[in-house]
N, C-alpha and C positions, 0 to 999 in steps of 0.2 A: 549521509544520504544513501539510500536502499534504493534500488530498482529494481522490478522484475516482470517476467510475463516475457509473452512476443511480442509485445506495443514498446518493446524498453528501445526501438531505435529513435523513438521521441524521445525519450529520458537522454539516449548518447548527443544528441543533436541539442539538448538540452545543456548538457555539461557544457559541451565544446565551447559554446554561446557563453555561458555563464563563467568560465574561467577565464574571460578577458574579463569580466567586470567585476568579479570576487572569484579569488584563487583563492583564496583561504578555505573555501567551502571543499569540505572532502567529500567525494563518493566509492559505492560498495556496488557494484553490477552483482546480482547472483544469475546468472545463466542457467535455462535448464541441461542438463545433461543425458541426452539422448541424442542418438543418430539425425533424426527430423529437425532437431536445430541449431546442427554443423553451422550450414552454409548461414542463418540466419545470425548466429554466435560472431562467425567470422565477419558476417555487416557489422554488426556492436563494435566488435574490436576494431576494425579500420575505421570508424569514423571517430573513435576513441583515442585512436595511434596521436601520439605528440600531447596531448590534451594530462595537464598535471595536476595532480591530487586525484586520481584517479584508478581503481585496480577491478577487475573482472574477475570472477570465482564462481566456479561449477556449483550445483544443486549442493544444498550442502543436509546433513545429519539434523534430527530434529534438535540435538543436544548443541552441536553448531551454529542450527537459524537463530535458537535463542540468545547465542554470543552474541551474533550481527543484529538482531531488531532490538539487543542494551547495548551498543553500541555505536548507535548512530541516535541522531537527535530526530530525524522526518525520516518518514519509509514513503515512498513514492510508488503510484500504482497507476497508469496511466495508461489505463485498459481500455481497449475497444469495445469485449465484450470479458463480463465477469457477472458471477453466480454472486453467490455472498461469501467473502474471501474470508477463506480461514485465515492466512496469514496476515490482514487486517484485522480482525477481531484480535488475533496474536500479540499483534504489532504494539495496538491498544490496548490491550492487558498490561504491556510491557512501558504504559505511558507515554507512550512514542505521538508525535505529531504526526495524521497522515495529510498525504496530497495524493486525491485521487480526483480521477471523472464521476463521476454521477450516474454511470451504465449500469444497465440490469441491478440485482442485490445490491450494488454498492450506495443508490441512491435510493434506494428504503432504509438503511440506517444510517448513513453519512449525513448530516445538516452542515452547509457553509458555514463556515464563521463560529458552529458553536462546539461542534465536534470533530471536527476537519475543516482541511481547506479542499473544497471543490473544484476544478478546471475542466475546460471544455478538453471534449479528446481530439486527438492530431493537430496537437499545436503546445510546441517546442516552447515559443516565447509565453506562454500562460505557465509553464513552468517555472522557467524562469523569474518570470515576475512574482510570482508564489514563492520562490523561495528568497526572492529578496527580503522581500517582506517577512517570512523567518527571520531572516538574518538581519533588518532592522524592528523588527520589535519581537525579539525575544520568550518576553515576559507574556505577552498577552497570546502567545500563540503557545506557551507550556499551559497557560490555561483550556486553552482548546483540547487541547492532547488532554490535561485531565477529567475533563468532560469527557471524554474519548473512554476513558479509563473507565469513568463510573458508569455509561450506557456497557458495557461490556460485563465487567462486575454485577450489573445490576439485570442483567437478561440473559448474557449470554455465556456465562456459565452451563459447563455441560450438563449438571445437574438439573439445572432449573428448566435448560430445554428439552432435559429427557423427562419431565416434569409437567411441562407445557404439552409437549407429545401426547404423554399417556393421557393426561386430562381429553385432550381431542379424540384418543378414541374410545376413551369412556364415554365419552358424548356421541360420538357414533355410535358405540355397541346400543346404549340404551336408547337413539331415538330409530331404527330403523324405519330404512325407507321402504314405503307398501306399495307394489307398483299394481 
């Protein structure tokens, strides 16, 4: 399990709750690494203090993030506000199950149930209860995540979008507008 963003003190809040009721579930915090979130790092880590199977690790190298998003089974995004997350598109590349919110970009390509699990944002137990459900059916949520894989594969490839790009503004160049 992956965390990140400044919304990850729901994800800690998360943990904490979820290691009385499945300890076997590991998590990965990646923290960003800048001045601006010292003090907010230091919440994560104190509500995290005591809480087992649990480790927090600064921003890491692009050659690094890739270690951690094949190395964990769900990457967790429980964003208040987010664009269209590279490191979800990443995640999914990498056949990863996500759990995110449905905010800004994440809910134009995210669908519940068939390429993600969705949850409402600022709320700790919708996490929770998401990843139980990982954790009791397995099989039908790696199918999610490869759904994941092939909307990703299938669009979002750099290529295709630098692709999709130029097409738009070939289409502009040649329809201009006459005011």
């Amino acid at each position: 399990m992956h965390a990140c963003r400044k919304d990850t003190l729901y994800a800690a809040k998360a943990a904490r709750r979820l290691a009385l009721h499945r300890p076997e579930i590991k998590w990965a915090f990646l923290c960003r690494n800048s001045p601006e979130f010292e003090i907010y790092k230091r919440d994560i880590r104190r509500t995290l203090d005591g809480v087992s199977g649990v480790n927090t690790f600064d921003t890491q190298s692009p050659k690094e993030l890739a270690r951690f998003l094949n190395a964990g089974d769900v990457i967790l995004f429980p964003s208040l506000l987010e664009a269209v997350s590279i490191a979800a598109l990443e995640a999914m590349a990498c056949s990863r199950l996500i759990i995110s919110t449905s905010v800004g970009g994440m809910g134009e390509i995210l669908t519940n149930g068939k390429n993600s699990l969705l949850i409402p944002e600022r709320d700790e137990r919708a996490i929770v209860r998401a990843l139980i459900h990982v954790s009791d059916d397995h099989s039908h949520c790696q199918c999610i995540a490869e759904e994941g894989h092939k909307l990703v594969n299938d669009n979002y490839r750099w290529r295709s979008v630098a692709e999709r790009t130029l097409s738009n503004y070939q289409k502009i160049l040649s329809n201009p507008v006459v005011k």
